[in-house]
ZAGUBA-680874 format. One record per atom (N, C-alpha, C): x, y, z; residue number from 1; atom name. Coordinates in steps of 0.001 Angstrom, whole numbers, plus 524288, in hexadecimal, padded with zeros to 5 digits. Layout:
% ZAGUBA-680874
[[X Y Z] NUM "CA"]
...
This chain:
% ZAGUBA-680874
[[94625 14DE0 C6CF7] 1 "N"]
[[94A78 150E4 C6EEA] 1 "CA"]
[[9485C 155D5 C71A6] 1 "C"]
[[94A5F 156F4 C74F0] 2 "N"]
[[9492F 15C3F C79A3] 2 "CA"]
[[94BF5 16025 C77E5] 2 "C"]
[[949ED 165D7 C7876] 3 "N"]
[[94E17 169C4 C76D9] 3 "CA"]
[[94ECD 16926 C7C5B] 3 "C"]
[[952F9 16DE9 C7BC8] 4 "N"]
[[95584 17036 C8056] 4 "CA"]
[[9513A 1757E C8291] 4 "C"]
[[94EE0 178DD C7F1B] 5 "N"]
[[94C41 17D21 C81F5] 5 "CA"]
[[94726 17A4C C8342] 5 "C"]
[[945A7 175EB C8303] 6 "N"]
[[940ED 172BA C845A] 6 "CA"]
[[93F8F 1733C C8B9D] 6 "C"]
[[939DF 174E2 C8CDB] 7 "N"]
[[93A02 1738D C9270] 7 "CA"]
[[93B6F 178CD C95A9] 7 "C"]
[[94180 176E1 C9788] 8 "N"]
[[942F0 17C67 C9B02] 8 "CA"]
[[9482E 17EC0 C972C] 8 "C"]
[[94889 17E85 C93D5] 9 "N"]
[[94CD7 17EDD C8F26] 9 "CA"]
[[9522E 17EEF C9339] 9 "C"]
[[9557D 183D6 C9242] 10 "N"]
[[95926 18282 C930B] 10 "CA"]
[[95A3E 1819A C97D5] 10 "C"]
[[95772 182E4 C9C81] 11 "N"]
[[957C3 181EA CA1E1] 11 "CA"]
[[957CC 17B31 CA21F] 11 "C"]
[[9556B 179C6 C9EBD] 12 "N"]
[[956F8 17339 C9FDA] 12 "CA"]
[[95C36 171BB C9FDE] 12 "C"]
[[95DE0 1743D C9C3C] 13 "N"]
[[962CA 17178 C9A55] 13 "CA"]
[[96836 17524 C9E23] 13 "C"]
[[966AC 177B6 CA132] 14 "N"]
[[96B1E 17CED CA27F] 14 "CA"]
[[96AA4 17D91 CA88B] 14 "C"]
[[96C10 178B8 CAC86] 15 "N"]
[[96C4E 17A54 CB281] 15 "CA"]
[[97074 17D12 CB450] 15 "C"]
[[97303 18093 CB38B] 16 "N"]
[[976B7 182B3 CB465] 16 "CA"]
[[97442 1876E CB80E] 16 "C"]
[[9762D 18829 CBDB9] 17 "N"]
[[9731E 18BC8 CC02D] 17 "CA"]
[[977C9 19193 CC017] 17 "C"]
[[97595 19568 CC107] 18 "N"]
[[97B41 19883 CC17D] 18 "CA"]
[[97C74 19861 CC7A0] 18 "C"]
[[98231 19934 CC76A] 19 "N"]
[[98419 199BB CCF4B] 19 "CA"]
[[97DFC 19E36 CD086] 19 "C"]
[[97F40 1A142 CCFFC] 20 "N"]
[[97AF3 1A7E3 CD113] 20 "CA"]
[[97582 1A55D CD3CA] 20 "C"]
[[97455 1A18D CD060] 21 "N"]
[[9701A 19F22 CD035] 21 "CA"]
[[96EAB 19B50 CD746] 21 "C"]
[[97369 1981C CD5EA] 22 "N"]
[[97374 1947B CD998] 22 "CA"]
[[9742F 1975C CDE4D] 22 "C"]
[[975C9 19BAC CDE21] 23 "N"]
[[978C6 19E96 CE4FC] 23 "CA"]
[[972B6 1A0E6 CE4BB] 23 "C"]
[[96F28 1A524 CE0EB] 24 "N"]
[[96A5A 1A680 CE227] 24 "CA"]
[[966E1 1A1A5 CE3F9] 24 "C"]
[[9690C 19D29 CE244] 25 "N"]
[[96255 1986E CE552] 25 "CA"]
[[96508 19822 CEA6D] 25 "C"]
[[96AD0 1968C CEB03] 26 "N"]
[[96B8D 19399 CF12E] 26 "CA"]
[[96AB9 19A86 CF395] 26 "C"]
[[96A75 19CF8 CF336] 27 "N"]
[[9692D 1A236 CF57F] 27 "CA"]
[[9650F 1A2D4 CF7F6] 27 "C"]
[[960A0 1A138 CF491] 28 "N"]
[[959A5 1A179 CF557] 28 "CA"]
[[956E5 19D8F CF7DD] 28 "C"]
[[95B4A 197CD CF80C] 29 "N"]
[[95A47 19386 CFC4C] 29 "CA"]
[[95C92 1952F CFFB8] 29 "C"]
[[961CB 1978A D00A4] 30 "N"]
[[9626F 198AB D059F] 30 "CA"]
[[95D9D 19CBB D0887] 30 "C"]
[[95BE6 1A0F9 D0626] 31 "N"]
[[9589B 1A55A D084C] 31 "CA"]
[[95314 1A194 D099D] 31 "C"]
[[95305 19E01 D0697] 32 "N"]
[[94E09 19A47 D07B1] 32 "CA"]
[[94EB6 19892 D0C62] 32 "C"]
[[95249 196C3 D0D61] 33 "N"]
[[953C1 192BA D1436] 33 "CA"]
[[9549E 1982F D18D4] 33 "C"]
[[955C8 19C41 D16F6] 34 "N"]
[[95523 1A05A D1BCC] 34 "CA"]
[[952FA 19F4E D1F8B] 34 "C"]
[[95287 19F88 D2582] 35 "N"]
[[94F11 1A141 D2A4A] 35 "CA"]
[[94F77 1A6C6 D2A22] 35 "C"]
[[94908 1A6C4 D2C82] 36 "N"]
[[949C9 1AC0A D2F15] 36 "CA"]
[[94924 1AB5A D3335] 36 "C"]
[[94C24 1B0F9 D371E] 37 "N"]
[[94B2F 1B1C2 D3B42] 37 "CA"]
[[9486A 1B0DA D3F32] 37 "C"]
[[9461B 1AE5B D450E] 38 "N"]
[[942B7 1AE82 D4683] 38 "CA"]
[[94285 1B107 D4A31] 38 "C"]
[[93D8F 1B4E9 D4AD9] 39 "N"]
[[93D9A 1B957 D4DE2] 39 "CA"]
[[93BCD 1B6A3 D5467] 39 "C"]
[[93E77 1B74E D574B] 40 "N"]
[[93BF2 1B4D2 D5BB6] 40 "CA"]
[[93831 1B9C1 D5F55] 40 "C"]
[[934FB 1B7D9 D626B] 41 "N"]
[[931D1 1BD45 D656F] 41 "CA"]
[[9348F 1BCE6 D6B69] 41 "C"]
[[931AA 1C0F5 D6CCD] 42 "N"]
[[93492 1C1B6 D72F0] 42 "CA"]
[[9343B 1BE1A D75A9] 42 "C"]
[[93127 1BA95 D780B] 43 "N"]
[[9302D 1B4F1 D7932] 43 "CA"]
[[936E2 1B219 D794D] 43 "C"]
[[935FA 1B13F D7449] 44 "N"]
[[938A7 1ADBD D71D4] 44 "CA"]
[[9404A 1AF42 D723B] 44 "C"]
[[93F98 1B371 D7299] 45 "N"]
[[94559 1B724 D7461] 45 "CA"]
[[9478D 1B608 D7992] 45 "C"]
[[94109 1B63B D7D76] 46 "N"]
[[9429A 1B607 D8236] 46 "CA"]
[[94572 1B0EB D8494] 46 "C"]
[[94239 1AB90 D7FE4] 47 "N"]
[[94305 1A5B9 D804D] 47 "CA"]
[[9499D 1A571 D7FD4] 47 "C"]
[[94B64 1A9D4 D7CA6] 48 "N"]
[[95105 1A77C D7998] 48 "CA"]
[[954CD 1AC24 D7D6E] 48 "C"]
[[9540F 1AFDF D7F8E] 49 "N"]
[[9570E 1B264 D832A] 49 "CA"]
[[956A7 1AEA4 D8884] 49 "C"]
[[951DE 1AD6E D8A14] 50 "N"]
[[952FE 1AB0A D8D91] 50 "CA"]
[[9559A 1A3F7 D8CFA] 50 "C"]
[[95510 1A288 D893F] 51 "N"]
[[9584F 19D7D D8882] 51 "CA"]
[[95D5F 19FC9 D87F1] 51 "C"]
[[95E4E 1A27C D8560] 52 "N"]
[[965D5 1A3DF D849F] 52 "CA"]
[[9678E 1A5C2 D8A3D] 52 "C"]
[[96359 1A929 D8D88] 53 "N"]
[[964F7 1A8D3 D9198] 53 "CA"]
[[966F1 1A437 D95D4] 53 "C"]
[[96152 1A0FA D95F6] 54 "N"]
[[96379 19C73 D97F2] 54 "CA"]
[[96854 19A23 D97CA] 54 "C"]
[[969A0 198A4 D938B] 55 "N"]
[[96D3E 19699 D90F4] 55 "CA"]
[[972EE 197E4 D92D8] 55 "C"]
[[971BF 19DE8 D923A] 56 "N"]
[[975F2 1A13C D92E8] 56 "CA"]
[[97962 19F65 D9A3B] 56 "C"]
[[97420 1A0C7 D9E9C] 57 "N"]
[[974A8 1A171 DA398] 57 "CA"]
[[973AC 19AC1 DA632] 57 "C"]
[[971ED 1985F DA33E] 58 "N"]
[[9720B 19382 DA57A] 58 "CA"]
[[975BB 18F2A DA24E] 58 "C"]
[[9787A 18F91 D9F04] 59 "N"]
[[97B9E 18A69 D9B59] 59 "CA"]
[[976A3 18874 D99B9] 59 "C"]
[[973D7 18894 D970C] 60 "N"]
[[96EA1 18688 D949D] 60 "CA"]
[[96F16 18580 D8D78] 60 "C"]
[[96F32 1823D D8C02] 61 "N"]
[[96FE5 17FF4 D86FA] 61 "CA"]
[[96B38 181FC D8510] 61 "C"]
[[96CB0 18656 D806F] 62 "N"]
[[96784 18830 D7D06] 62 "CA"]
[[96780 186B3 D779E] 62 "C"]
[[9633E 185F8 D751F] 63 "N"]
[[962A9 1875A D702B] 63 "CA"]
[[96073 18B15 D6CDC] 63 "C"]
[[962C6 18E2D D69A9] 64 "N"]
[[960E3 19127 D65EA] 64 "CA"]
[[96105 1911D D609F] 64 "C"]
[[95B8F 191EE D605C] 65 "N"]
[[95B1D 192D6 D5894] 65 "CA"]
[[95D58 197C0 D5806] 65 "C"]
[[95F8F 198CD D5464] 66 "N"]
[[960EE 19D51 D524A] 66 "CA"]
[[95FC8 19E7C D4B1D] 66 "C"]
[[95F5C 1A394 D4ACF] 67 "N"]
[[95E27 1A410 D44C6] 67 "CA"]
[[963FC 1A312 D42BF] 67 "C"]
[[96276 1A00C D3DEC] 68 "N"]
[[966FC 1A004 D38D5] 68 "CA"]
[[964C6 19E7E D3396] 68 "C"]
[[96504 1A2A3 D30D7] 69 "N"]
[[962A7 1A333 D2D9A] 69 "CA"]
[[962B5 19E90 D27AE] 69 "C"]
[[96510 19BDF D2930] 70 "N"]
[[9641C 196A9 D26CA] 70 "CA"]
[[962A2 190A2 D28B6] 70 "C"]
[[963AE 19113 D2DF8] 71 "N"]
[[9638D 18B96 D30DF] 71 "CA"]
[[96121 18DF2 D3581] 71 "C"]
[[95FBD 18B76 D38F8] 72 "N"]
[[95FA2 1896A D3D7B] 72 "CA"]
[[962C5 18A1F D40CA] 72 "C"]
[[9638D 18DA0 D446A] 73 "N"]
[[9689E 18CB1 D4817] 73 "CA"]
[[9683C 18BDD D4E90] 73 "C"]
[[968DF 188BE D507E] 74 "N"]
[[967F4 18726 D55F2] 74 "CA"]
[[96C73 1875C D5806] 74 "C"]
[[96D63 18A8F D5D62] 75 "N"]
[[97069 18A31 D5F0C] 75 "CA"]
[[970D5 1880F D6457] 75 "C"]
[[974C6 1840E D66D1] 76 "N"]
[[9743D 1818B D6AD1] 76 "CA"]
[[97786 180B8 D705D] 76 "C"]
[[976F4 181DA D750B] 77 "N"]
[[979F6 18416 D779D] 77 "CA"]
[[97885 186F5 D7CBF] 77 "C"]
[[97D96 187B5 D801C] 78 "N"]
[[97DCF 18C17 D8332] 78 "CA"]
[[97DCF 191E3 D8321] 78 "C"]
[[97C2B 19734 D845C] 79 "N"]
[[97C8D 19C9F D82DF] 79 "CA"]
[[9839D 19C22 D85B7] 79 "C"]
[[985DE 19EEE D83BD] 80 "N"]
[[98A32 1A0CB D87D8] 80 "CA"]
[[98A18 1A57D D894B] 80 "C"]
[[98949 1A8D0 D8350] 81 "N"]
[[98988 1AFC0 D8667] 81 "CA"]
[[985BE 1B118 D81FC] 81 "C"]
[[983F7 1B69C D8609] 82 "N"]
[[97E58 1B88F D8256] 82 "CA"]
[[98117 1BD4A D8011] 82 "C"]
[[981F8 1C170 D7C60] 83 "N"]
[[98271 1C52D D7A7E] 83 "CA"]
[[97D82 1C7E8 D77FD] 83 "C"]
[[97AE3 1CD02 D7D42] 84 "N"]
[[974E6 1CE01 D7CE9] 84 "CA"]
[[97940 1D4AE D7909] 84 "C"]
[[97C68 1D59D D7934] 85 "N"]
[[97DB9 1D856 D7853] 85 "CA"]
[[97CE0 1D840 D714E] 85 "C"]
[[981ED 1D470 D6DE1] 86 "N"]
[[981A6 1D37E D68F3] 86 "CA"]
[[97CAE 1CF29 D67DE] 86 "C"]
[[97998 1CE98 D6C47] 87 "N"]
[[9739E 1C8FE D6A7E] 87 "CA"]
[[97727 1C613 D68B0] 87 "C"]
[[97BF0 1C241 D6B9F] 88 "N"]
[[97D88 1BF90 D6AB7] 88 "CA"]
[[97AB2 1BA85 D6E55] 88 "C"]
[[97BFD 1B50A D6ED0] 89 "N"]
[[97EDA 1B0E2 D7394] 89 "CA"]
[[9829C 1ACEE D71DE] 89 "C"]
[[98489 1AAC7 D7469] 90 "N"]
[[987A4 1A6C4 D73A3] 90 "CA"]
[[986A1 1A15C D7486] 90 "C"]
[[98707 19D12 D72AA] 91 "N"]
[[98483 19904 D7409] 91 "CA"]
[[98B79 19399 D7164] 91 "C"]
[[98C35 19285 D7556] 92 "N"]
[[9916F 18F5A D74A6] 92 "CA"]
[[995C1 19233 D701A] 92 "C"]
[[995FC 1977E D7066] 93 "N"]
[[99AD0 199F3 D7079] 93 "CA"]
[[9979A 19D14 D6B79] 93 "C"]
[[994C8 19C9B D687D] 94 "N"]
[[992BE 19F4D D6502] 94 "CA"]
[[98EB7 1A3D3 D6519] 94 "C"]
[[98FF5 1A6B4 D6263] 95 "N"]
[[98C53 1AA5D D62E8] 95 "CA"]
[[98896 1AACA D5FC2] 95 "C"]
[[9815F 1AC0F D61D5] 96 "N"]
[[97E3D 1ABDD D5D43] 96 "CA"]
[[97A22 1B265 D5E03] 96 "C"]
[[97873 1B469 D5B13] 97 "N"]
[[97443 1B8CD D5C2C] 97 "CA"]
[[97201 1B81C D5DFD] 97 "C"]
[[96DC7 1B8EE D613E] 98 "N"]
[[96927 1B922 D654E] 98 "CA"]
[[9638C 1B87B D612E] 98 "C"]
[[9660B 1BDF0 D5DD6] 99 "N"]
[[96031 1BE25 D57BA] 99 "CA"]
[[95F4F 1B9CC D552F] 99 "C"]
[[96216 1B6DE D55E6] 100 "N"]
[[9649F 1B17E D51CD] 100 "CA"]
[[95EC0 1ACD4 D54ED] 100 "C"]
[[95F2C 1AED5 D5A92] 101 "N"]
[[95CD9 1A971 D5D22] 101 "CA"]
[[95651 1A8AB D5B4D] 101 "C"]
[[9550A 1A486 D58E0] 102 "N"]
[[94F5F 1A215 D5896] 102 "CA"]
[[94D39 1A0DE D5BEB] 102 "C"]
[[94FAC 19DCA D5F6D] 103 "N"]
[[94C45 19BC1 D6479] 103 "CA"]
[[94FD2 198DA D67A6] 103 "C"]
[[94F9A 198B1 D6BF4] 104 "N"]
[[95229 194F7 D6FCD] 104 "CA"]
[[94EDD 19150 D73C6] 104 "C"]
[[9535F 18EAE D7572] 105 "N"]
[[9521E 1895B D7AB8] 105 "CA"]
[[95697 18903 D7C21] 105 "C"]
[[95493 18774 D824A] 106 "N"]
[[95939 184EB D8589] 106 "CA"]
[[958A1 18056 D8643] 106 "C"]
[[95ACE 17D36 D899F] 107 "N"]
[[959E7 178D0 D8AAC] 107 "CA"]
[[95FAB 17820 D8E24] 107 "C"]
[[95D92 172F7 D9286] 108 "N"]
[[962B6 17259 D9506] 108 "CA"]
[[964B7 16C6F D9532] 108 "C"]
């Protein structure tokens, strides 16, 4: 016969997690899956002003990565209007930040 405090005692016998518990782990997997930011250099600025430009002055179908801090976000499309004022643009009626952008391409 087995006791009960045998081994891992009462943790064997007692899975009961508290809520507190469960919201601190999905908390620390979420902070686990984070992105960070990616800093682009001047180069690389010039690549994505001048593609949104394109885009903008010619009807030119672009794509952009953009940061989101859990996924992946690509965005796909025409520029319609630039806002250099709020570092906004628009891309099929939406608006996204400029800081936001990872990298771009055009393509026609």
């Amino acid at each position: 016969m087995r006791k009960k405090l045998e081994g891992n005692g009462l943790w064997e016998s007692s899975r009961m997690m508290l809520p507190e518990h469960k919201v601190a782990i999905n908390e620390h997997e979420k902070a686990l899956r984070q992105r960070e930011r990616v800093e682009l250099d001047e180069q690389e600025w010039e690549h994505v002003a001048r593609s949104v430009t394109d885009s903008l002055q010619q009807r030119q179908s672009i794509t952009l990565r953009l940061f989101h801090p859990y996924e992946e976000l690509t965005v796909i499309g025409v520029v319609d209007r630039v806002d250099q004022l709020k570092g906004r643009f628009m891309v099929d009626g939406e608006w996204f930040s400029i800081r936001d952008v990872e990298g771009a391409a055009t393509w026609e």
